[in-house]
C-alpha positions in Angstrom: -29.0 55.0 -19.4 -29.7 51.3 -19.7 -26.4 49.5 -22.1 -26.2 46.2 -23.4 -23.9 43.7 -24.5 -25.8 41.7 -27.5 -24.5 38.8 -29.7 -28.0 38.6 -31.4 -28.5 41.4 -34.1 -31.1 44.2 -32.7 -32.6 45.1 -35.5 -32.6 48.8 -35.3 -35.3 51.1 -35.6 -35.6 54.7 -37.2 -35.1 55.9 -33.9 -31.9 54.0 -33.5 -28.6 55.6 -34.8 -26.0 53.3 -35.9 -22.4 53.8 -35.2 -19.4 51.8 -36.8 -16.2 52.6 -34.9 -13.4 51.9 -37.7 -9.7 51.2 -37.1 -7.0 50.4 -39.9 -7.6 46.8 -41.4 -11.3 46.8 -39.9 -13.5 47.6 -42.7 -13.7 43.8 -44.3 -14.2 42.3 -40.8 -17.7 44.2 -40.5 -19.1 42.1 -43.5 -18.6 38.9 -41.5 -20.4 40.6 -38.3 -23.7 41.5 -40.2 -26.3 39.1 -40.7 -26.2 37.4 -44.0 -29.8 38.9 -45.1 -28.2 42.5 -44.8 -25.0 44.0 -46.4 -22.8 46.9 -45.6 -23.0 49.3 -48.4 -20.3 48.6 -50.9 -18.6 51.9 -51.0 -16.6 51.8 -47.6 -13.2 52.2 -48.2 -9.7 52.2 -46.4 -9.6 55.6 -46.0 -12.6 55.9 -44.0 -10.6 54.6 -41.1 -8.4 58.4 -41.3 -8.4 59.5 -37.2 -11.2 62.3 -37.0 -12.9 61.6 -40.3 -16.7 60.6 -40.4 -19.0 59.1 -43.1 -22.1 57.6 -43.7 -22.9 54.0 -45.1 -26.1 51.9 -44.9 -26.9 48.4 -43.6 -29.1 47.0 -45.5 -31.9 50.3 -45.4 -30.6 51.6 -42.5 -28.0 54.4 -42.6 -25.3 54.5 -39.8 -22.1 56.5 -39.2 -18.8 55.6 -40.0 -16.5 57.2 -37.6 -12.5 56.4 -38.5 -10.1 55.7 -35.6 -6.8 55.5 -37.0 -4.2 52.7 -36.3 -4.1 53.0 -33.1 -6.4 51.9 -30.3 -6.2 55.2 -27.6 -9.4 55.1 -25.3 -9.4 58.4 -25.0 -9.6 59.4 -28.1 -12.5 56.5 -28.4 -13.9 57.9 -25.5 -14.4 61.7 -27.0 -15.7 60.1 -30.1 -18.0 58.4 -28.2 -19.3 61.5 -26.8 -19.8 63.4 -30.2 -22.0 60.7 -31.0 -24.1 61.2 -27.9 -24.4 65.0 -28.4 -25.5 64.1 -32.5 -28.3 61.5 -31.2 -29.5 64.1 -28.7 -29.4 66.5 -31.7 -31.5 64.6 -33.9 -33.9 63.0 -31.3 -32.1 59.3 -31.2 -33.5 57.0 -28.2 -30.9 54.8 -28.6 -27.3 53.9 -30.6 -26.3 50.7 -31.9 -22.6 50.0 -31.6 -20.9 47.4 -33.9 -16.7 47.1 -34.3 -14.8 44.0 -34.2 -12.4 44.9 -31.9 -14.9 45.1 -29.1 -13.9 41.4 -28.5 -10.2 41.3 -28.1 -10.4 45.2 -25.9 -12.9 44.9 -23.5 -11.2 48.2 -22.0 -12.7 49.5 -24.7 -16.2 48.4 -24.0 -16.0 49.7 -20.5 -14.9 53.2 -21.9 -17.7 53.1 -23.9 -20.3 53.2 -21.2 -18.4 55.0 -19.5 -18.8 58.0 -21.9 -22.3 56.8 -22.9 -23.5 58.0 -19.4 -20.9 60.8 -18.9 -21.7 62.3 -21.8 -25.4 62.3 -21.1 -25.2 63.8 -17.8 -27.4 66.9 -17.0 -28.6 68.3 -13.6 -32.0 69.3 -14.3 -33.2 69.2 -10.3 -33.5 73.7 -10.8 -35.2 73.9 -14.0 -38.7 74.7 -14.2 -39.1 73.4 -17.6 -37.3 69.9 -17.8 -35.8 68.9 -20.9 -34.5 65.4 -20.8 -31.9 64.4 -23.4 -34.0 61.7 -26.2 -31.3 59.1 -25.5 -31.9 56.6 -22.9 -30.5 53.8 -24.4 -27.2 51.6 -26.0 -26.8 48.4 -27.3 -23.5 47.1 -28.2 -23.3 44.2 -30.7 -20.5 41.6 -31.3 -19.1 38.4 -30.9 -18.1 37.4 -27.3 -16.8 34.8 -24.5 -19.9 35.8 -22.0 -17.4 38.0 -19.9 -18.4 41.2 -22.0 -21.3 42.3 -20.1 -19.3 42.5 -17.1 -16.9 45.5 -18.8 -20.0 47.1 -19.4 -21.2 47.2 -16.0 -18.3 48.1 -14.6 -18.2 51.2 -16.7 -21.4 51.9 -16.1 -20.9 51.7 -12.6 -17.6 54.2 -12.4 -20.2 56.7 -14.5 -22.7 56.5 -12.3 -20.3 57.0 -9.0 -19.4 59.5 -11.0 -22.6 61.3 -12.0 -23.3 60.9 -8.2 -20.2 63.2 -7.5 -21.2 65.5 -10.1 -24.8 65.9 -8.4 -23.4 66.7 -5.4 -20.9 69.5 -6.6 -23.7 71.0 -8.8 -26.1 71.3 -5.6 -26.1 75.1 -4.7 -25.5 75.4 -0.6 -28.5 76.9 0.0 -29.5 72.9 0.2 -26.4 71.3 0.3 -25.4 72.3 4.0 -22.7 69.8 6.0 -26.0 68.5 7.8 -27.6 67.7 4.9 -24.4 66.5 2.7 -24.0 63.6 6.0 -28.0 63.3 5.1 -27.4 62.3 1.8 -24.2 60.3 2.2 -26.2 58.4 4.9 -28.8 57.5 2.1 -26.0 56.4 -0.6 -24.8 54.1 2.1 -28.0 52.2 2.3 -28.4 52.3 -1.1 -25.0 50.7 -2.1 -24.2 48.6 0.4 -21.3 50.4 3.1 -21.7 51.7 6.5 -22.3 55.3 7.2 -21.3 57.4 10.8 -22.2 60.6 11.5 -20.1 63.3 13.7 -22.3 65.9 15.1 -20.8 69.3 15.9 -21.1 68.3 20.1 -19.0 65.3 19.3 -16.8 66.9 17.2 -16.0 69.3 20.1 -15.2 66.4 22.6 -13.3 65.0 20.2 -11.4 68.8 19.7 -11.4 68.7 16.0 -9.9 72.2 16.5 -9.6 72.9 12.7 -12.7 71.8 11.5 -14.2 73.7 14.2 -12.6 76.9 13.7 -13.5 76.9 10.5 -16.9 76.5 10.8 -17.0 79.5 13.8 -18.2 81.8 10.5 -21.1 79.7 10.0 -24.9 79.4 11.1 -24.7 75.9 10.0 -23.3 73.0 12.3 -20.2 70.8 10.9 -20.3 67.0 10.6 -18.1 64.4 10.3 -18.8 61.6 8.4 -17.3 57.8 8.4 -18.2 56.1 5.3 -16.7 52.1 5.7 -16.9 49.7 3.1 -15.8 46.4 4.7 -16.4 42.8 2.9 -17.0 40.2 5.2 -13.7 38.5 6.1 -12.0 41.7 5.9 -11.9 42.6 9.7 -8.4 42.6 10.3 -7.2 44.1 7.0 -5.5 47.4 7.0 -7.9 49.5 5.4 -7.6 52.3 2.4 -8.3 55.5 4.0 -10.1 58.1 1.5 -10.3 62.0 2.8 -12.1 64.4 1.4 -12.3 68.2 2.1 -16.0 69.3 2.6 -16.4 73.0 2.5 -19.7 73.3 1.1 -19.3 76.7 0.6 -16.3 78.8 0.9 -16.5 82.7 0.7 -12.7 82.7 2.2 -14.2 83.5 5.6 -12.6 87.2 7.0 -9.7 86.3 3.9 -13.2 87.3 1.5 -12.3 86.3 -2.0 -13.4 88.5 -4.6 -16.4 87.4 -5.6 -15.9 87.3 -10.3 -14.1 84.0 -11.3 -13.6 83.0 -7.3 -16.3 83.3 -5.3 -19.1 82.9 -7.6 -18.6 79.0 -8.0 -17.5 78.0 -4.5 -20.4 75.6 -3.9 -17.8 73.2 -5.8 -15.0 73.1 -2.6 -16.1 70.0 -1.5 -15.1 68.8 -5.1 -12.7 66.4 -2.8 -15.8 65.1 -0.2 -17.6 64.5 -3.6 -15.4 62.0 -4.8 -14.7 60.1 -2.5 -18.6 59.7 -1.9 -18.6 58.2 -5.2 -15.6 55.9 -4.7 -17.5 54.4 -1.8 -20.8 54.1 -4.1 -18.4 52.3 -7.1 -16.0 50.5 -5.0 -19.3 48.9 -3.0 -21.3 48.3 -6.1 -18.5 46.4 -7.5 -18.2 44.8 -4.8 -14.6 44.8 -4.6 -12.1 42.6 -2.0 -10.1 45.9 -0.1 -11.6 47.4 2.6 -11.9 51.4 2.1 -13.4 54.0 4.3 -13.8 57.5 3.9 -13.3 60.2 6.2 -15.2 63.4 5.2 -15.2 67.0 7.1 -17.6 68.9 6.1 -18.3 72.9 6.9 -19.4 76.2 5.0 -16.5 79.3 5.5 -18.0 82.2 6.3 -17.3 85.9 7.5 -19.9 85.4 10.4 -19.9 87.4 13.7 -17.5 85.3 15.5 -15.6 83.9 12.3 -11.6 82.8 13.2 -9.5 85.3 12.3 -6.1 86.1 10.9 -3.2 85.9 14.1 -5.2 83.1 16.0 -3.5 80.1 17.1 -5.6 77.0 17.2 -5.1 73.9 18.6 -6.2 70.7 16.1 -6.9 67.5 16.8 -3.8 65.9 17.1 -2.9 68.7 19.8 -0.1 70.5 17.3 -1.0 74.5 17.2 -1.5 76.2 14.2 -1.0 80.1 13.6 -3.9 81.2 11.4 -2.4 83.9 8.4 -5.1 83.2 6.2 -9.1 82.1 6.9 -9.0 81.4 2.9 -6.6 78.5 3.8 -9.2 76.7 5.6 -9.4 73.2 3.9 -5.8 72.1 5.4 -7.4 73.2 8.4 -10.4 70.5 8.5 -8.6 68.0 6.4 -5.4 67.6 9.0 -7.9 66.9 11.9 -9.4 63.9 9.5 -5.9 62.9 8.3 -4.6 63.0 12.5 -8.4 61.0 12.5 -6.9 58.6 10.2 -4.1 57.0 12.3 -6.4 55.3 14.7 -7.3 53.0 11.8 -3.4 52.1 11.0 -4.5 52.4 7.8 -2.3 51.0 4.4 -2.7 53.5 2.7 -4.4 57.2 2.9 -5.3 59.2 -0.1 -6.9 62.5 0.7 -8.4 64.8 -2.3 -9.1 68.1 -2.2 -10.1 71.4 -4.4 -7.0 72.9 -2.1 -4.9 75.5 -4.0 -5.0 78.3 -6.7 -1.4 77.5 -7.2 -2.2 74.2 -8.3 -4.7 75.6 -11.0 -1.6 77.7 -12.1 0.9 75.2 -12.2 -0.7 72.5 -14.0 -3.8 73.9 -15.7 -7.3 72.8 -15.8 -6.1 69.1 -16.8 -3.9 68.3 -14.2 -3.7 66.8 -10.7 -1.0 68.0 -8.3 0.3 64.8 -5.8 2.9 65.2 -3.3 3.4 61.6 -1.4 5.8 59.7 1.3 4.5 56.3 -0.3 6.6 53.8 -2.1 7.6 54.5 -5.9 5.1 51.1 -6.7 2.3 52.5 -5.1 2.6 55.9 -6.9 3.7 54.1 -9.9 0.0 52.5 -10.1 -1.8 55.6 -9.1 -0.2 57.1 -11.8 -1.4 53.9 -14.4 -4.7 54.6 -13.3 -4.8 58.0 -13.6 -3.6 57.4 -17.4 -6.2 54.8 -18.1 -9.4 56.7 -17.1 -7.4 60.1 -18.5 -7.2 61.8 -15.0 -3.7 62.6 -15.2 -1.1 63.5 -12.0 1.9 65.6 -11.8 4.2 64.7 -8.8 5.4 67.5 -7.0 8.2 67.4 -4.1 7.8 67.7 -0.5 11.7 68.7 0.3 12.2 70.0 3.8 13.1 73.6 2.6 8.8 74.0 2.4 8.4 72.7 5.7 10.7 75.6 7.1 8.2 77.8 5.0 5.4 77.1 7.3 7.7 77.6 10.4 5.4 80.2 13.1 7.3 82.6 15.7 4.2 81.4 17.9 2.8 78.3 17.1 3.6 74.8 15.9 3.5 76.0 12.3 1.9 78.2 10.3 -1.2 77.5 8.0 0.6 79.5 5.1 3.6 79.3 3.1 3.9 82.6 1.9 4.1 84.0 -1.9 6.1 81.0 -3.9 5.1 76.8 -4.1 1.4 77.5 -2.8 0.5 74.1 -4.0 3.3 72.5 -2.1 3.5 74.0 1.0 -0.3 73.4 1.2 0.7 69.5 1.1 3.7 70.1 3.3 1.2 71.4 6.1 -0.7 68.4 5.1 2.0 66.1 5.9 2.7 67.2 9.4 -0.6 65.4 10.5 0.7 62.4 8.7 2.4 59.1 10.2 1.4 56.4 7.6 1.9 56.1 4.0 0.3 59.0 2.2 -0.9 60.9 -1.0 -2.3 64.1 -1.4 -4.0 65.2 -4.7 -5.0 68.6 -5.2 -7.8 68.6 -8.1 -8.7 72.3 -8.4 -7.8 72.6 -11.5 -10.1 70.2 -13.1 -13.3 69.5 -10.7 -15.1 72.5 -12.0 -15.0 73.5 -15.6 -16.4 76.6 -17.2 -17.0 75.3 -20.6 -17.6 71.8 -21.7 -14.6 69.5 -22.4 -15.9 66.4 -24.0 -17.3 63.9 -21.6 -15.9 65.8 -18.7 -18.8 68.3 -19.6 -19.4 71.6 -17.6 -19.4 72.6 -14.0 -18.7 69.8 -11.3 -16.7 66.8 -13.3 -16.9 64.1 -10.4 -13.0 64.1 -11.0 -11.4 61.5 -8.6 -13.9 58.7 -8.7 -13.2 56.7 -11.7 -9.0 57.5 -10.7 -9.9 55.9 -6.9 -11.8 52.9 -8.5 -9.2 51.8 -10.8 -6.8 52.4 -8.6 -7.9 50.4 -5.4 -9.9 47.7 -8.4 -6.3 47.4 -9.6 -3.6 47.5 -7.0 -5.2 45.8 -4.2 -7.7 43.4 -5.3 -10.2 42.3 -8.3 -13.5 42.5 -8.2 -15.4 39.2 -6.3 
């Protein structure tokens, strides 16, 4: 979807539906942004600004909807409007939607959350249907007064939807194409694309490197692993401690010889590299935005399978770092393949590593389909502006605690440690085993609950959400540096 910023009036066709965005005290500022050869229609009133409520005026012969905001200004709440709108132009066969509001020049946060849901809320994955049906709108213009710098907040919500739609895309594509070899394919093409640096692992250097858990996880499989190195380095940035991003790639997981069951667990498993995806389109936004910090992912990527010579329950393997790990579960397998990347990590004495990761059922449980689970050793700053980010693009974390008693929870009578907890704190002892492979400041965030939805939630839409990469953009955009 192609948006624009316009200070000239566009002069909307019948195929153009008009939207007027209304907030307390608004409604007499609107006749000053028309042209003087058209008028608002005269029956607007106060009320029409009531949070939810929707009406339709006219300017000059063209009708347009009124859709009230309340006092506030809460971008998500703009943000869901915005995507009602996009479902009623669809509806109706719109091509494109005017947006008019004064306060589009004083927020410009709410400019980039407009295009932001413009393009989420458009979103389909048609690649599998025989018959395509393309949504009618293709187009947004957004008209107002400005200072020239307006433009730029819609591009850069353009560009987080997009990284995001490219995460989506990647979540929705069934294994059957979507193997490890072909997920480093496509990352490889992205790279080029957007401007980072791409490194593929094959499975005979991931054996001389003995990425034990990432190999034992993929024994199940008749596909090969890979491991790829996604770097996003400015020039000048050489010597800077980079951001490392991890994310677990398990392509498809059937719980290896641990078989889930296949109704409401199985049956959407292609979406278990929900955590690879993300990151993926961090790297796409963060390069297109060309931002100052230097960021590389780290992605492990494998299918879990019951095959012929799949790792079983009582094996001890030995990971990358050389700790030993008593297998009790082959359903636990994305700590397995994200410790050897997170070990990985320390040779790049990072500032920071984030890993992500559709890891636990207990997270779903604890905090629902809306929330993240984090567990951390970072400062209280850093996780004090993850959290601010996660609040402004509406991806939302809970903090849970890493307290020694988990770690003794994980203790093995044979090995190093365990790659279970047992019965109580799955989400957290999932993280604990994390943090063993862990020697640098630190955040895990466990987004099963909402990377995959069943039914449509506003903008997030249905199946693979591309949680993650709006969150990792604002937070790197924001805490580290601005955009060139």
């Amino acid at each position: 979807m192609d948006i624009r910023w316009t200070q000239s009036w566009p002069h909307p066709s019948n195929s153009t539906l008009v939207v007027l965005p209304v907030w307390d005290e608004d409604l007499a500022l609107f006749h000053q942004m028309i042209p003087s050869d058209l008028s608002i229609s005269s029956d607007l009133e106060e009320s029409w600004s009531k949070k939810g409520s929707q009406h339709l005026s006219t300017i000059g012969t063209q009708f347009c909807l009124v859709k009230g905001m309340g006092a506030e200004v809460e971008t998500e709440a703009f943000r869901q409007m915005v995507c009602k709108c996009v479902s009623f132009a669809n509806e109706f066969k719109y091509t494109d939607i005017l947006w008019l509001s004064p306060r589009f020049a004083q927020h410009k946060q709410l400019i980039t959350a407009l295009a932001e849901s413009l393009i989420l809320s458009n979103y389909q994955f048609l690649t599998y249907k025989s018959e395509i049906k393309p949504h009618a709108l293709t187009a947004a213009w957004i008209f107002g007064e400005g200072d020239g710098t307006q433009q730029q907040a819609v591009d850069a919500g353009m560009i987080q939807a997009k990284a995001t739609c490219i995460a989506r895309d990647l979540v929705n594509e069934p294994v059957i194409t979507l193997t490890a070899v072909e997920l480093s394919r496509r990352i490889e093409e992205l790279g080029k694309e957007f401007g980072f640096e791409v490194e593929v692992f094959h499975k005979q250097r991931i054996q001389a490197l003995k990425m034990g858990g990432l190999l034992a996880v993929n024994t199940g499989s008749p596909d090969p692993p890979t491991f790829s190195i996604l770097s996003y380095r400015p020039a000048g940035t050489e010597e800077m401690p980079p951001v490392i991003l991890v994310g677990k790639g398990v392509v498809f997981d059937t719980g290896g010889l641990s078989l889930k069951p296949t109704a409401n667990s199985m049956d959407f498993m292609k979406a278990d590299m929900g955590g690879a995806a993300a990151v993926v389109g961090a790297l796409c936004g963060i390069a297109a935005l060309k931002l100052s910090q230097p960021v590389i992912g780290l992605i492990p990527a494998t299918d879990n399978r019951p095959g012929g010579n799949a790792y079983v329950p009582g094996d001890v393997i030995k990971m990358f770092d050389g700790s030993t790990v008593e297998v009790l579960n082959t359903d636990a397998e994305g700590r397995m393949i994200l410790a050897d990347a997170l070990a990985y990590a320390k040779k790049y004495e990072p500032a920071l590593v984030i890993d992500l990761a559709t890891l636990t059922g207990a997270a779903v449980v604890s905090v629902g389909l809306p929330g993240i689970a984090m567990m951390r050793n970072t400062d209280e700053a850093t996780r004090d502006h993850l959290l601010a980010a996660g609040e402004d693009v509406y991806e939302r974390m809970v903090e849970f605690p890493l307290w020694k008693e988990y770690g003794d929870m994980l203790q093995s009578d044979i090995a190093d440690l365990k790659n279970i907890g047992g019965r109580y704190a799955g989400a957290i002892t999932a993280g604990k085993f994390l943090e063993h492979f862990t020697d640098y400041p630190w955040i895990h965030l466990d987004i099963a609950g909402p990377s995959w939805l069943t039914a449509p939630d506003s903008y997030r839409g249905k199946n693979g959400t591309g949680v993650g990469v709006r969150l990792l953009i604002e937070f790197i955009a924001n805490h580290y540096e601005q955009p060139q």
